[in-house]
N, C-alpha and C positions, 0 to 999 in steps of 0.2 A: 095683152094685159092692160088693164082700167090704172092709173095709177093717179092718186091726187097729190100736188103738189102746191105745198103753202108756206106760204111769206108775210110777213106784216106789209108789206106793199107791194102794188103788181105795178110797177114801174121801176125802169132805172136807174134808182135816188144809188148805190153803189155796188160794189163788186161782189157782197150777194145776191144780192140782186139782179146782179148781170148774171150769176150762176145758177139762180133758181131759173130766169128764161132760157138761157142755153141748155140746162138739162131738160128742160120742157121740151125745143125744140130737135134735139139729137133724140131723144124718146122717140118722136111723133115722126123722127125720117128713119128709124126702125123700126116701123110698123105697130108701135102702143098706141091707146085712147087715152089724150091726157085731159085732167081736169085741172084747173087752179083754184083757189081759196086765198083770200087776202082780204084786208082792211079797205075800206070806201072810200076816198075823198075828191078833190079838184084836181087833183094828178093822175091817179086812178084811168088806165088804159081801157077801151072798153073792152068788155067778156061777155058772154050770152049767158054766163050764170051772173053776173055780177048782183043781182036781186039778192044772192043771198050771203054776200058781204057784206058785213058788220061796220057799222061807221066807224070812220077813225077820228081820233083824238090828238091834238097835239098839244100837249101835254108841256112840252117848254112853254108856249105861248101864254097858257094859263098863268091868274093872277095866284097868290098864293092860298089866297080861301076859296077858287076854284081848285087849286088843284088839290085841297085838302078834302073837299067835296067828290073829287073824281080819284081818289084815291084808290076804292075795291075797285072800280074796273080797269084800272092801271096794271092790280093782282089776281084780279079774275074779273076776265069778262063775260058777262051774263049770255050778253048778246051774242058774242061768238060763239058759246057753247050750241046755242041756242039754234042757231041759224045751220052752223054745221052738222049739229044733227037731221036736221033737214036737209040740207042738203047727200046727204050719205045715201038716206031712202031713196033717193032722186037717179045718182049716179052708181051707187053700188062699186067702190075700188076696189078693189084685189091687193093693194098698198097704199099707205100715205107717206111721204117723202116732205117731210119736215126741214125748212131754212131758219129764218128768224122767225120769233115769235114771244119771246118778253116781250112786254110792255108796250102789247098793242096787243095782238090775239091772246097772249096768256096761256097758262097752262090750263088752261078750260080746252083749250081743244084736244089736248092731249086724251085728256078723260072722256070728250066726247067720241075721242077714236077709240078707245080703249073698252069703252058701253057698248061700242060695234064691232068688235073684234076685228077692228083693220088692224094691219102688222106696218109698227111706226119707223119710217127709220129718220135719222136726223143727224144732217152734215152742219158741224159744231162751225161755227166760221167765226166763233172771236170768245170770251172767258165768260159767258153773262151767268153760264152752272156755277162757277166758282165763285166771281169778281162782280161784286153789285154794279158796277160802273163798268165794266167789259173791258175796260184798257189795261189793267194793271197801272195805273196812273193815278196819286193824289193830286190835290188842288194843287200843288206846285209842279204836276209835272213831272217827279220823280215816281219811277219803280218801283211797287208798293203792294206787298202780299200778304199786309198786317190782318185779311180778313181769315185769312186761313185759319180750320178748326171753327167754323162760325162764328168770328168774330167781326160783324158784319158791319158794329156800330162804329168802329174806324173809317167805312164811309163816310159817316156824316158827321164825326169828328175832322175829318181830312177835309172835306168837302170837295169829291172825288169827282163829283158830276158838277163841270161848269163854274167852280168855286161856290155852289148856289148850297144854303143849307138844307131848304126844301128840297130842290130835286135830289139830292146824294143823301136824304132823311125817305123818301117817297123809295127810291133805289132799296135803302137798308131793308125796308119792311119788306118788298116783297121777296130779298134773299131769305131775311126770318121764314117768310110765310111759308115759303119751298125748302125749307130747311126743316120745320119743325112738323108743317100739314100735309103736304104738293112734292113729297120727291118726282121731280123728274125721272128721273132715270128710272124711279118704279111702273112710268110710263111709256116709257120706251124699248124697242126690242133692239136696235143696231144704232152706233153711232158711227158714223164718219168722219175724221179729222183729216183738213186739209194739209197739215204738216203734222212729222214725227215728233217735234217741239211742242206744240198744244197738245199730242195727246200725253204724251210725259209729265206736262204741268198737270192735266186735270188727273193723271195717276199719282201725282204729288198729293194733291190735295181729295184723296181719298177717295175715287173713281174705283164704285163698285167694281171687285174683281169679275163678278157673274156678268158683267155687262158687255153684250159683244161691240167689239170695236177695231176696226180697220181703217188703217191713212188712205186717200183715193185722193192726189191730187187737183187743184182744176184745170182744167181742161181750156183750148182751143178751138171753138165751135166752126163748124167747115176752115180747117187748118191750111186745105190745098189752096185756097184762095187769097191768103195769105203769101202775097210775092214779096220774098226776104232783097234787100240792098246793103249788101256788101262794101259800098263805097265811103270812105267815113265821111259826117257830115260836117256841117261849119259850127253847131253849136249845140249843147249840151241841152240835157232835156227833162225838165220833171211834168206829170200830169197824173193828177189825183184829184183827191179831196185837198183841198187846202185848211188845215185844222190842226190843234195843236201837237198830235200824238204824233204827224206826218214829217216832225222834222225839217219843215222848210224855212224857217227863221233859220236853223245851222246853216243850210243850203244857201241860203243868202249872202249868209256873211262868209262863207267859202271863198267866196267868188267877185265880192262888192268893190273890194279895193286890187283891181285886174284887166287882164284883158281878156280874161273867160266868157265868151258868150255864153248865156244862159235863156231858155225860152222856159216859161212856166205857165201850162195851162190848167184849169180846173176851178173853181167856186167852193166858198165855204163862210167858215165866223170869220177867215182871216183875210179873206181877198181885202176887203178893204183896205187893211194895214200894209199886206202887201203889195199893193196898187201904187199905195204913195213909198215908197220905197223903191220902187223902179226908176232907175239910172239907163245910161247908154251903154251896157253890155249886160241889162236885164230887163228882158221883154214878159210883161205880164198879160196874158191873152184870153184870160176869162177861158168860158167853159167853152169847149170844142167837141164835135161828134161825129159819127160816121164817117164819111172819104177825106175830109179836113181833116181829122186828127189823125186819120192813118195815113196821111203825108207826110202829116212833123212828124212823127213819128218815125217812118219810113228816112228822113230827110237829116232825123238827129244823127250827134257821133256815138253819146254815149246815152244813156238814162240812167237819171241819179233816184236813188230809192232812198232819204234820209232818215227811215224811220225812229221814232224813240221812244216806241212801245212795241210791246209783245206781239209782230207783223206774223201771219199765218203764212199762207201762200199769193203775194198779191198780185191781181189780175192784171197790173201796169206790168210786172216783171216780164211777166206770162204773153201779155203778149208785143213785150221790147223781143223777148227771142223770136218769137214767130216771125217777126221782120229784119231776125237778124243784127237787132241793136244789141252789145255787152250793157251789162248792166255798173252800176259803181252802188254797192249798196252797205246797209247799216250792219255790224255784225249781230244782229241782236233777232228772237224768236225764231220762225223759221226761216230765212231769208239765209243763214248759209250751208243749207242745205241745197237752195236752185244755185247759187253761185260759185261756181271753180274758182277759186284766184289763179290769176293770168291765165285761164283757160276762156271761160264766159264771161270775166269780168274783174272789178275787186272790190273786195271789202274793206270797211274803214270803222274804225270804233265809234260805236252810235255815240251823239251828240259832239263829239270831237273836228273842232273846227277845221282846226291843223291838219289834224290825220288826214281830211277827207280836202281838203285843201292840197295834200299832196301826191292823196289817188288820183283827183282832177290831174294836175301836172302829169302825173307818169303816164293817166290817158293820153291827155293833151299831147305827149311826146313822142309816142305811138307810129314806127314808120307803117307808111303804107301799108306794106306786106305785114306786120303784124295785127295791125288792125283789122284786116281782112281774116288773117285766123281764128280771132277770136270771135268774129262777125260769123263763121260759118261753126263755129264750136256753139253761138248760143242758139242755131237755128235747128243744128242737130240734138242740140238737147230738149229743144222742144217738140220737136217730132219722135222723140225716146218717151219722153213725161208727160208731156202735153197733149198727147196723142187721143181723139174724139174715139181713134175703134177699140184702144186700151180703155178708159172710160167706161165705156160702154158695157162690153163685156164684166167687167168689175160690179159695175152697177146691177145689172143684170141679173147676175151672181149671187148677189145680194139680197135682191129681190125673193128671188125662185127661193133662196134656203129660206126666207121668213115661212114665206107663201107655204111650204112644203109640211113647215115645223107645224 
């Protein structure tokens, strides 16, 4: 099977991005011909198509009368339509397998797959159909579903993106734009939702019923190779993006005034701030990757997930069990779905200092022997969920009924 897979960037800037590559590569070791499609820039991995990706744009860095200038290709990009129809005649797919692609590829590809009757499918990985701003998050931070019904200019009242009025004014329009010109989903044959929680929200907010839709969580990419440690470690462990919706200011002050070891790896808006807040039982370690982070990782007691937004399925939880790490995570989106309390882990009331201040402790006090059972409850769970040949098959599945219809 030819299958194109596309993303607004072919590097791994985050954890879809990690998911667009591993499905790439769990494809290609069950015998499919894969292609990718993505945006062009200085990070930009090489590809032997990459000729015919579309330049990308970054759009935060723009002054605000360029970005009022770069505004239609923000909502439709010419050049993506453009290039990817060329590129189609080229490779000929049997499927296109759609990641992200607001506000960089645009729903211009959608239509140029759709002119070629490729069958679309598209795993949803954060709110961008519903929520101008993808977080469920106004400018302050809070929880915030005022757009529902199209009421989209609560973005840039709130000023949802970044505090900034322009970007969460540039956001609005192009929810208008796909609200009243560009339905999605009239583009689309199958959607994916990584938790049962996002697909709920987007049936909240008015998620054609005609529209097929299946959860397929993510996956573990070669899972055997993944050797789990059982042993608990000497300190606590967060590694992400470091940003505002990720909850680690709460995560801080958890733990500041203690004798809680904490390691914290990853880059963001906030490393900085978080930098100079590092004390002697909070280690901030900048971005980490490959055999390095799957040490600390391997080496932690627990992984804390502080989320305080609408978290899907996240690839740090995912792959804390593969190694056998319990997780301590925020009760909020889908995140208590992967977590058993006192099974795999526990949950604590997002943004609540205390609460999650006191899941630390009841970790922290954890004998031996219980620690190790929950260390082998989260490795077994990830071999149940996590699983590349459940995946696979699902995916597959998926595939073959478009192809077939």
């Amino acid at each position: 099977m030819k299958i194109l897979l596309i993303n607004n960037q072919h590097y791994r800037k985050g954890g879809a991005h990690t998911v667009y590559f591993n499905t790439g590569e769990l494809l290609e070791q069950h015998g499919h011909e894969i292609y990718y499609f993505a945006m062009k820039d200085e990070h930009t991995l090489p590809y032997e198509y990459d000729e015919f990706f579309p330049k990308a744009i970054d759009y935060r860095e723009l002054s605000f009368l360029q970005k009022t200038r770069a505004t239609k290709s923000f909502i439709y990009n010419k050049e993506a339509y453009k290039k990817l129809n060329e590129y189609i005649k080229l490779i000929k797919p049997d499927v296109a397998h759609v990641h992200l692609f607001m506000g960089g590829l645009t729903i211009s590809i959608l239509e140029a797959l759709k002119e070629n009757n490729i069958p679309v499918v598209h795993t949803v990985h954060d709110y961008r159909l519903i929520c101008p701003a993808y977080l469920f998050l106004n400018g302050e931070n809070e929880i915030c579903e005022r757009c529902k019904k199209g009421k989209f200019y609560w973005c840039l009242v709130n000023k949802c993106s970044e505090r900034s009025f322009s970007q969460s004014g540039i956001l609005a329009l192009d929810a208008y734009y796909r609200e009243w010109y560009k339905k999605p989903y009239n583009l689309m044959d199958s959607l994916i939702f990584v938790s049962n929680f996002a697909m709920q929200k987007h049936q909240e907010f008015e998620l054609p019923k005609d529209v097929n839709c299946s959860v397929l969580y993510n996956f573990i990419l070669n899972l055997q190779t993944y050797v789990p440690n059982h042993q608990r470690g000497k300190y606590f462990l967060y590694f992400g993006r470091l940003s505002r919706e990720k909850g680690i200011l709460t995560l801080i002050e958890s733990v500041r005034i203690s004798d809680i070891k904490l390691k914290i790896v990853g880059t963001g808006p906030l490393f900085e701030q978080i930098k100079r807040i590092e004390t002697t039982n909070i280690q901030v370690l900048g971005f980490k990757q490959g055999d390095e982070l799957n040490q600390i990782i391997r080496n932690a007691s627990f992984i804390v997930i502080p989320s305080e937004w609408y978290e899907n399925n996240p690839m740090s939880l995912i792959e804390a069990y593969a190694f056998g790490k319990p997780v301590i995570g925020a009760d909020i989106g889908g995140i208590p779905e992967i977590i058993i309390p006192n099974e795999t882990g526990f949950l604590f009331e997002a943004k609540n200092v205390n609460d999650l201040k006191e899941k630390i402790q009841i970790a922290q006090n954890l004998t031996n022997k219980e620690y190790e059972y929950m260390s082998k409850n989260a490795r077994k769970f990830a071999e149940t969920h996590f699983n590349p040949k459940n995946h696979i098959t699902a995916l597959i599945n998926i595939y073959n009924k478009l192809i077939n219809e």
